[in-house]
N, C-alpha and C positions, 0 to 999 in steps of 0.2 A: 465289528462295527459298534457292539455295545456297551465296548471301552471307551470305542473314542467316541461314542454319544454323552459316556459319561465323565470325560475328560473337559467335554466343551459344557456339560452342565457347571461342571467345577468351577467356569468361569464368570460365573454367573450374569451371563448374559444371554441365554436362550429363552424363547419362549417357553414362559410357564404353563402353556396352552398343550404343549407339547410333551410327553412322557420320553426317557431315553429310549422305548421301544419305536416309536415315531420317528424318531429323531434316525436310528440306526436307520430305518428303514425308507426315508426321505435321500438320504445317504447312498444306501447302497444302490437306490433301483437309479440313481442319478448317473451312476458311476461303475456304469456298464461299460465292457471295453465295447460294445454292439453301437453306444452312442459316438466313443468314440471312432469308429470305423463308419459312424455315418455323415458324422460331421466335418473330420480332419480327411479322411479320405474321399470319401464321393462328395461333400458338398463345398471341401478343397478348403477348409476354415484352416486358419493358421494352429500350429499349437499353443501358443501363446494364445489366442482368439477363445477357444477351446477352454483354457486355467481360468480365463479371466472372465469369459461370463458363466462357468461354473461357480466359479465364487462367487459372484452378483447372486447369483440365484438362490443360493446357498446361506450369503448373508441374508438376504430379502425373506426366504421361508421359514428359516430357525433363529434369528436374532431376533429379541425383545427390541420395540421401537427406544432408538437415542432418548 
């Protein structure tokens, strides 16, 4: 995770707020198969559903404001 924290640093648009340790670690605890298994299976969310407000979230906690 502390490659591709520092992959997306490279792009320079992450919060400066945020260190790649953060960043991995935002990441990884996001991106449990546990959530997925509670979301896509017992709360019946689509997969698609699932990619797509991960990434909202994703964008919203590690992206520097436009």
């Amino acid at each position: 995770m502390r490659d591709f924290a520092a992959d997306l640093r490279a792009t320079g648009e992450l919060r400066e707020d945020l260190d790649d340790d953060t960043v991995a670690d935002i990441i990884w605890s996001m991106n449990g198969t546990e959530y997925w298994m509670l979301l896509v299976e017992q709360r019946h969310w689509t997969p698609d559903t699932f990619r797509d407000r991960l990434a909202d979230a994703w964008r919203r906690l590690l992206l520097a404001e436009p």
